[in-house]
C-alpha positions, 0 to 999 in steps of 0.5 A: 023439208029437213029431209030434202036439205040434209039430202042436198047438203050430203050431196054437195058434201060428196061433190066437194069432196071428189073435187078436192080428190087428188089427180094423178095428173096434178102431181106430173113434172114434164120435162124434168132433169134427171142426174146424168144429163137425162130428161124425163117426159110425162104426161096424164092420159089414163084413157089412152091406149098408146103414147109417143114422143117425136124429139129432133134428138131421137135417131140417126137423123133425128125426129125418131119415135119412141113409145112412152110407157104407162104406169099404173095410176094413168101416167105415160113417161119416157126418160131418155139416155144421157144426152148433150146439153142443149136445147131440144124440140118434142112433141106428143101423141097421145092416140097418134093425135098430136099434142102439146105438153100440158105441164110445158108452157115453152112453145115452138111457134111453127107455120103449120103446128106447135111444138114444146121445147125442153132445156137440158143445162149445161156447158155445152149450151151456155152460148143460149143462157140468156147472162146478166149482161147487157140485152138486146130487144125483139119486136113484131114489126109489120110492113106492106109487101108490095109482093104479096099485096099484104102486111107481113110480119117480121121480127127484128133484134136491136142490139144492147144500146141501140134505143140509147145511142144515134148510131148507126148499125150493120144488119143481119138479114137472117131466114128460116126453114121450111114449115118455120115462120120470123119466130123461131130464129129467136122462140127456137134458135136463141138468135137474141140470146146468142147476139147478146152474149157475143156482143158482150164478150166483144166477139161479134160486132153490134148488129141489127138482125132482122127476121122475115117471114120468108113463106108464101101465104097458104099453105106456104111455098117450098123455095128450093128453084134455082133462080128467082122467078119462082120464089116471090120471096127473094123481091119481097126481100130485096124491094120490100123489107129492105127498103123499110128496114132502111128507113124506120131504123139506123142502119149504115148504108150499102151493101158491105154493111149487109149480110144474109144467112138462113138454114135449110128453104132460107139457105136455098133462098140465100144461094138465089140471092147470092148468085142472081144478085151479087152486091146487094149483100157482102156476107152469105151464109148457107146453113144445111142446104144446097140445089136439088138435082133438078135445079142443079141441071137449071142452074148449069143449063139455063144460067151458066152466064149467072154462075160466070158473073165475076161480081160473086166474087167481087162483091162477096166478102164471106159465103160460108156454107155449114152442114151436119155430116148426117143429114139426111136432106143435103149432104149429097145436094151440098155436095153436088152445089159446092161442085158446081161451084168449083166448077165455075171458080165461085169461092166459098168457105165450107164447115162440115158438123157432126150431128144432122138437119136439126136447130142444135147445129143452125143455132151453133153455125149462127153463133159461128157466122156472126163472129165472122161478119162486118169485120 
């Protein structure tokens, strides 16, 4: 019986101690800041024959690949060249499987995945540092779509003031890419951060923003059509969330007191709302989007009365149209769009970026547009 006991506590012994066993894994630091604006990415997978990392800042167009190299306790790292302060997007793939970042809790929530997020600090960037001045707040909100038959989900930002104060304000209507959802303009692109340290500096007039879900339920729906019939989105816009906006929050009334921008579907989405219903928003802002070519023949052939309706012009007090001189999606359909608009006398602003089809340049024309807005 002795015998069993000392047998039993050796082995407990030996299990404590290979618990209590360092883990290479346990000591990983990923995303990490390097000297000369660099980061390095690590992870802990000893039984993994290959490692890659997807970044929005790798390649000519970004969301290239690069392998990350195994050291030998089991370590995969990559570090990168030297690059501008930002904040950037990555993932993971461990065997080609993707995987989130294990040591990174910064999370981009998407409709179809998750993605980690890596803050590279500096001045280029500080337009996203959240200051020790005054703050909006971000809610879930959840309306009923008479569209989709269905609550829906949106994020709204109220400016610094709004819970203490009965005014009334502007509001922002702002709309997201494809395979996004109402999260990332605020979880990704800073949107709150960025109205915040405007509204501070006195740049930008306070403001509501409101953030919808702007695809279908499933497997989503790419709204890329020249007109409205086959994008449900654009009346669960203009006859849902509206409507609801108007009635559970202060905003001032009428259209001039409205503006609508989204970057990539969400600016294919702004186009349609902006042609086929001019006086429902004063402001427009089209980021790295434009017709494709079979709908711009739609557009030109089936609509051209739409394209000669003079209250776009009328009714419209800014449409600023943004895009990345390497991106790889719309500079020819940008192109093609804002000739057809020059065609048909519709007037617009246009500002062309460095850089690609990425959220370092949505989150800089927001930051742009809301300067320019309810002036």
């Amino acid at each position: 019986m002795k015998y069993a006991l000392f047998i039993l506590t050796l082995a407990l012994g030996f299990a404590a101690a290979g618990q209590n066993a360092p883990n290479p894994g346990d000591s990983v630091v990923s995303p990490q800041v390097l000297s000369g604006d660099r980061l390095r990415f690590s992870i802990y997978a000893p039984a993994a024959d290959s490692v890659a990392l997807r970044g929005d800042w790798i390649g000519l167009h970004g969301y290239g690949m690069v392998p990350l190299a195994r050291q030998a306790n089991g370590i995969w790292t990559y570090t990168t060249d030297p690059l501008t302060p930002d904040l950037y997007t990555y993932d993971l793939y461990v065997d080609g499987v993707h995987t989130l970042d294990p040591k990174n809790t910064r999370i981009k929530d998407g409709m179809f995945s998750l993605s980690n997020l890596a803050n590279l600090p500096g001045p280029e960037e500080d337009f996203l540092t959240r200051k020790p001045g005054p703050q909006g707040t971000v809610s879930e909100v959840w309306y009923p779509s008479k569209s989709f038959d269905m609550i829906r989900r949106m994020h709204i930002y109220l400016p610094p003031g709004y819970e203490t104060s009965d005014k009334k304000y502007p509001v922002l209507y702002l709309l997201h890419g494809y395979g996004d959802n109402d999260a990332d303009w605020t979880s990704v692109d800073r949107a709150n951060t960025i109205l915040d340290n405007l509204i501070d500096s006195g740049k930008a007039v306070p403001m509501i923003i409101v953030m919808p879900t702007g695809m279908e339920p499933g497997m989503g729906f790419l709204a890329m059509s020249a007109g409205p019939d086959s994008d449900p989105f654009l009346a669960d816009l203009l006859y849902s969330i509206i409507p609801y906006v108007n009635s559970h929050f202060r905003v001032k009334p009428g259209y001039t007191y409205r503006a609508l921008a989204g970057l990539s579907m969400g600016g294919a989405q702004t186009l349609n709302i902006a042609l086929f219903y001019p006086g429902t928003f004063a402001w427009f802002g089209v980021f790295s989007s434009g017709y494709f070519p079979p709908y711009q023949k739609v557009l030109v052939n089936k609509y051209p009365e739409v394209l000669r309706n003079p209250k776009i012009n009328k009714d419209t007090h800014l449409f600023w149209i943004a895009l990345g001189s390497e991106d790889p999606f719309f500079v020819t359909s940008n192109q093609a769009t804002r000739a057809i608009f020059d065609r048909y006398g519709i007037h617009y602003e246009f500002h062309e970026s460095g850089g690609a089809h990425t959220y370092m340049n949505w989150r800089r024309y927001l930051y742009t547009f809301a300067e320019r807005i309810f002036r």
